[in-house]
One Martini backbone bead per residue (centre of mass of N, CA, C, O) as a GRO file, in nm:
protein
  107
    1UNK     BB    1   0.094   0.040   0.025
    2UNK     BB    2   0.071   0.395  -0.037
    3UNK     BB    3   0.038   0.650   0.142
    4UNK     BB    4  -0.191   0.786   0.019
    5UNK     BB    5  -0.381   0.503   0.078
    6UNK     BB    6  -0.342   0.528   0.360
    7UNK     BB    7  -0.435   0.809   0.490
    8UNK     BB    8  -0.732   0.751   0.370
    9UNK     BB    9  -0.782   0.484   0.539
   10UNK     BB   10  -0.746   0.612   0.808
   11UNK     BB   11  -0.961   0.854   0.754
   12UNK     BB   12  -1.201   0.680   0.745
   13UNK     BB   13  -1.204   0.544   0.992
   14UNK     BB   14  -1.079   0.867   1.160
   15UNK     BB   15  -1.274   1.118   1.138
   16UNK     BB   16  -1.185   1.194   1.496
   17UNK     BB   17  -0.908   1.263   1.399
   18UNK     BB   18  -0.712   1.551   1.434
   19UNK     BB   19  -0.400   1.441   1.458
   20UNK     BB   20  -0.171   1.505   1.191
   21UNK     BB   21   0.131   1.441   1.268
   22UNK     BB   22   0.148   1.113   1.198
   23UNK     BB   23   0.136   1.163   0.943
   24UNK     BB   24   0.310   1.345   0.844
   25UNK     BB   25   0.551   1.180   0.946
   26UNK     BB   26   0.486   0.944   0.744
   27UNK     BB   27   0.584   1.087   0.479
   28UNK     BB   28   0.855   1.209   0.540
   29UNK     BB   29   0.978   0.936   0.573
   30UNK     BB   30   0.918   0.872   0.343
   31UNK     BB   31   1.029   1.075   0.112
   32UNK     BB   32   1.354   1.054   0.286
   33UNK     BB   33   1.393   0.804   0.123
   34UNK     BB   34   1.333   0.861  -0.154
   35UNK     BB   35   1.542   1.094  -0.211
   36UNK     BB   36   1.793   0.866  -0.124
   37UNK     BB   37   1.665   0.577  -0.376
   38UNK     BB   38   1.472   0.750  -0.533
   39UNK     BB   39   1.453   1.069  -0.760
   40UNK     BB   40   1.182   0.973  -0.938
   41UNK     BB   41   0.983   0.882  -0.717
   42UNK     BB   42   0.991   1.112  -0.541
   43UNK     BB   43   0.868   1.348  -0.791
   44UNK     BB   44   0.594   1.211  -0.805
   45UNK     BB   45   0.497   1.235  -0.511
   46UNK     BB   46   0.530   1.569  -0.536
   47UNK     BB   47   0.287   1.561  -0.779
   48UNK     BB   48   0.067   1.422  -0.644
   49UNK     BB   49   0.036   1.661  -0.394
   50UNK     BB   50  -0.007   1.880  -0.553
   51UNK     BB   51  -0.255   1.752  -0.698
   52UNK     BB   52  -0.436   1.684  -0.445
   53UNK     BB   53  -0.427   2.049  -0.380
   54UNK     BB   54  -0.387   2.199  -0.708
   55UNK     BB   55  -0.401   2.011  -0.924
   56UNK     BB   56  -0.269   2.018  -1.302
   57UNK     BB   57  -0.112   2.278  -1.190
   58UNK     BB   58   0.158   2.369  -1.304
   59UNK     BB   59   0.410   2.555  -1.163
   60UNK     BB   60   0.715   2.709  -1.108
   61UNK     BB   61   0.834   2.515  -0.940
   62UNK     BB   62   0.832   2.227  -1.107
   63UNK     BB   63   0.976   2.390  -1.324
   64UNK     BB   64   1.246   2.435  -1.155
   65UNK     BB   65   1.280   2.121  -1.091
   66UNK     BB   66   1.265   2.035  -1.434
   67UNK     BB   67   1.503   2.236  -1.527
   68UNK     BB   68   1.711   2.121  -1.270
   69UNK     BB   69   1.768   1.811  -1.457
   70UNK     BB   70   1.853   1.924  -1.725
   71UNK     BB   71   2.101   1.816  -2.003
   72UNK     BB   72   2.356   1.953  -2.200
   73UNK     BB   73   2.580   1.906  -2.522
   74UNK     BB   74   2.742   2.067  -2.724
   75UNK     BB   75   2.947   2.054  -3.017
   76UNK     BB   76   3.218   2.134  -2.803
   77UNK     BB   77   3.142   1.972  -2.513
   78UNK     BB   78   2.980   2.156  -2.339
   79UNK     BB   79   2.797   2.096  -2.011
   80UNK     BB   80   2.465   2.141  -1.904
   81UNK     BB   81   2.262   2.278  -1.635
   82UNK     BB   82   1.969   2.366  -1.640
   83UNK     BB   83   1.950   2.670  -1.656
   84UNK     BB   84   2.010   2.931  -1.902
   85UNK     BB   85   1.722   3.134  -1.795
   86UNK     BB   86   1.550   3.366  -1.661
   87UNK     BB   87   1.232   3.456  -1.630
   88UNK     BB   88   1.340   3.742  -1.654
   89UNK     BB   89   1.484   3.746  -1.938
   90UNK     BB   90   1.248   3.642  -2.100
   91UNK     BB   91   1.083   3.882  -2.071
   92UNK     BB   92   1.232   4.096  -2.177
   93UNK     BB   93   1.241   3.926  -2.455
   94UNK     BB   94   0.953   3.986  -2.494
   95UNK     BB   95   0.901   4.257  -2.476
   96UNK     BB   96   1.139   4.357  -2.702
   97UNK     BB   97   0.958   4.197  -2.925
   98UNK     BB   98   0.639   4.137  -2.893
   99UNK     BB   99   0.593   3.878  -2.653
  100UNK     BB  100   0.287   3.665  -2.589
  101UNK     BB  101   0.139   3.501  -2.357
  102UNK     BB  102  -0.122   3.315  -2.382
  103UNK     BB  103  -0.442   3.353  -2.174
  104UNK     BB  104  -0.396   3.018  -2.068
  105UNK     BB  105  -0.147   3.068  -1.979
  106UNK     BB  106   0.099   3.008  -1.712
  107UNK     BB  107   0.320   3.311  -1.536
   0.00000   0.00000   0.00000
C-alpha cells in the first residue's frame, strides 16, 4: 500500500482523529526515504501531492525544479545543466520583441 492510500484509509476508518502530526511525519519519512533512494519516484510523489491539493496545475516551483534535472552538451563537448535563461530575462525579451504568452497559459 502506498502512502497517499494509507492515509485516505487511515481517515476513512478515524474521521473523529484531528491530530495529523503522526501522518504527516509518516510522508516525511517516506518522502526522505524516497529522495535518498529514488530521486525519479520521490518527484512523482511530489507531483502526485501538488495533484491532490492544488490539480493538475504546472506552477513555477514544479517547473524549476523539472528544468534543473535538464542537461545537454552542445557541439563543442561543453556541458550544460539546469537552467540557462532566468524567468526575469525570458520576460525582458518577449516584451523587448513584442512577445506575449496567450492567456491561457500559467506565467
Amino acid at each position: 500500500m502506498d502512502c497517499k492510500a494509507f492515509i485516505h484509509e487511515y481517515l476513512d476508518k478515524h474521521p473523529e482523529h484531528k491530530k495529523v502530526e503522526m501522518l504527516v511525519e509518516l510522508i516525511f519519512e517516506e518522502l526522505h526515504d524516497l529522495y535518498h533512494t529514488n530521486k525519479e519516484e520521490f518527484s512523482e510523489r511530489i507531483k502526485e501531492i501538488h495533484e491532490h491539493f492544488d490539480g493538475h496545475h504546472y506552477n513555477e516551483h514544479l517547473a524549476k525544479h523539472d528544468v534543473n534535472q535538464l542537461s545537454h552538451t552542445d557541439a563543442h563537448g561543453t556541458k550544460y545543466h539546469g537552467e540557462m535563461w532566468s524567468t526575469d530575462h525570458i520576460k525582458d525579451k518577449m516584451s523587448r520583441y513584442g512577445l506575449k504568452v496567450h492567456h491561457t497559459y500559467n506565467h
